[in-house]
C-alpha positions, 0 to 999 in steps of 0.5 A: 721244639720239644712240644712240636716233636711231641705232637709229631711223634704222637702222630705214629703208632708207636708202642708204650709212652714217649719220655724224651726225644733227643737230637741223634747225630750229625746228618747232612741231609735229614734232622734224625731225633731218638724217642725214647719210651716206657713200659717196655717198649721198644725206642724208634727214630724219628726223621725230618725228610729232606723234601729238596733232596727227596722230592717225593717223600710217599713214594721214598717211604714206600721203597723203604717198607717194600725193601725192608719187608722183603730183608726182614721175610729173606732173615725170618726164613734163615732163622734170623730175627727180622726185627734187628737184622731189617729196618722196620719202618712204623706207620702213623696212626691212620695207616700212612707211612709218613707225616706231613706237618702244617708247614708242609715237612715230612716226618718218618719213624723207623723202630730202633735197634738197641744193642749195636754198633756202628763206625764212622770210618773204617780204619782196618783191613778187617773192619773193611771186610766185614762192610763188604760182608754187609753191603754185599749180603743186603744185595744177596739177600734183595736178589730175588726182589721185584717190585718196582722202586720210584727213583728218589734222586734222578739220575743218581749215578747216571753218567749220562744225565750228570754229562748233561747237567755238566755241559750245561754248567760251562755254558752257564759259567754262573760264577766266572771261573771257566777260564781258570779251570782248563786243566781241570776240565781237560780231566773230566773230558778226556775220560768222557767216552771211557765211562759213556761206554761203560754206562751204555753196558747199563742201559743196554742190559749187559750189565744188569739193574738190580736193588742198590743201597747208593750210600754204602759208608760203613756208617750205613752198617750196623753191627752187633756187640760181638762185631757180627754185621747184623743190618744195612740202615738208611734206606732213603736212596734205595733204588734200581741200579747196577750192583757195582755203583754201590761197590764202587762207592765203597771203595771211594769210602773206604780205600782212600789213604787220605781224606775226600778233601784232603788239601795234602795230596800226598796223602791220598792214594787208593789202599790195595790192602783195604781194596782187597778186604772190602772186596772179599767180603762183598764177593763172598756174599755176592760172587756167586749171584753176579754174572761175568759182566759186572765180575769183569767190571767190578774194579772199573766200577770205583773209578767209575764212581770217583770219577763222577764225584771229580766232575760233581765237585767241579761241576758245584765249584763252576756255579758257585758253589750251590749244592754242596756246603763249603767251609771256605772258599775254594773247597770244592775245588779241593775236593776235586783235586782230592779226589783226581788224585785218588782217581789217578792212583785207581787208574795206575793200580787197575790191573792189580785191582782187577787181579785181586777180583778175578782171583776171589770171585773164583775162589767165592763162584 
């Protein structure tokens, strides 16, 4: 393994000589490995694409240079440092921006940045606030970006096409279990037309499409040593969606007093405190580039968001269990119940939650 990693890596123009590579964390998606070098050079990240989650890896590599090249010219012209402040992603030598293997793997290199910080889990009022510091400053600062982005996963959060997938997986009842579900089934059909006329303000325009992260854990953020957000990283779903599916999915993260398949539901309630932190460090980066429809909507947003993860985590429950990795039997079934309940707490705190944004979006316009 170590050899073959070695001849990957030396596909890319990486500066100095590779002295070690080394598995790096614990990804569900992408096999992540750190190079480390000498002679002073920087250390990268090299990855292993997932081809069945990202069927065109190219046309994902390209959305990652094209954003990145635009944060790192955004921080340049601020007096930042683009190269510990933006992701830089590192061409192979013949100019490309990834390596297909002789079994037909992708492989990407990104430079590393050394010198950070990073959480698994936001656990404060003021650590919430400096993610949404992060999440809403990489959106303020792909405000005035207009190239266009290949969708790398289709139909990510597009309620529409999940309904369609959704009604498909009833008729299909692939693993039988259809007839002890109606309970579960009524949740999701009873709020169907709720969320369809908040997706239509999508397509129609009203709320408008602009540059999404789509996986805004904090995890995703780096910070320097003196706990100042310095750069958003994993920029593989990185595309053209609202604005408020990347909040709206932070909050699911970050909120939630419980677990996302908490088995004791008496744990998992919607935290307002950590809803109100996040929230005023993402609108005061961003509150004065949004326009009233999605102010308006900011809140409905995570339950928008929690809502399509119920009907995803059922949805794989109904045919078996396909997509995503279980521990045990009826995980997924869990984890839809974990998160109804967090569904149900948005929904008795939605007025509260729409306060909280009214009142700082006027205090950040």
């Amino acid at each position: 393994m170590k050899e073959a990693l070695m001849r990957i890596a030396s596909q890319f123009a990486l500066e100095g000589t590779v002295r070690s590579i080394d598995p790096l964390g614990g990804g569900f998606i992408n096999d992540t490995f750190i190079v480390r070098t000498s002679d002073g050079a920087p250390d990268y990240i090299l990855q292993r694409k997932n081809k069945n989650i990202f069927p065109d890896v190219p046309a994902m590599m390209e959305n990652i240079r094209k954003v990145s090249e635009h944060i790192g010219r955004r921080v340049a012209a601020e007096g930042g440092d683009p190269r510990r402040e933006a992701m830089t992603v590192v061409p192979t030598r013949d100019g490309a921006l990834c390596h297909c293997d002789a079994a037909g793997e992708y492989w990407a290199v990104t430079e590393f940045i050394a010198d950070t910080v990073a959480y698994d889990k936001a656990d404060s009022e003021a650590l919430a606030r400096k993610g949404g510091e992060g999440i809403g400053r990489f959106q303020a600062l792909l405000a005035d970006f207009d190239e266009p982005l290949a969708e790398t996963i289709k139909g990510f959060h597009n309620i529409r096409h999940r309904f369609a997938q959704w009604d498909e997986a009833l008729g299909r009842d692939a693993a039988g279990r259809v007839k002890d579900l109606a309970e579960e089934i009524g949740w999701i059909e009873s709020r169907r037309e709720e969320m369809m006329r908040f997706w239509e303000l999508v397509e129609q325009g009203t709320i408008p499409t602009r540059v999404t992260h789509n996986d805004t854990k904090i995890s995703n953020i780096l910070f320097d040593c003196t706990g100042r957000v310095l750069c958003v990283i994993d920029l593989d779903t990185v595309m053209n969606s609202t604005s408020l599916n990347d909040f709206g999915d932070a909050i699911r993260s970050y909120c939630n007093t419980g677990a996302e398949d908490d088995p004791d539901l008496d744990r998992v309630e919607l935290s307002l405190p950590m809803f109100r932190a996040y929230t005023e460090g993402y609108l005061s980066e961003r509150a004065r580039q949004l326009v009233p429809a999605e102010i308006d909507r900011l809140a409905f947003s995570a339950r928008y968001i929690t809502y399509e993860q119920v009907l995803r985590f059922l949805m794989d429950y109904i045919d078996g269990d396909t997509y995503y990795k279980t521990a045990y039997a009826d995980h997924n079934l869990v984890r839809t119940r974990a998160q109804y309940k967090l569904l149900q707490s948005m929904e008795r705190q939605a007025e509260a939650m729409c306060a909280v944004v009214g009142e700082l979006a006027a205090k950040y316009r």
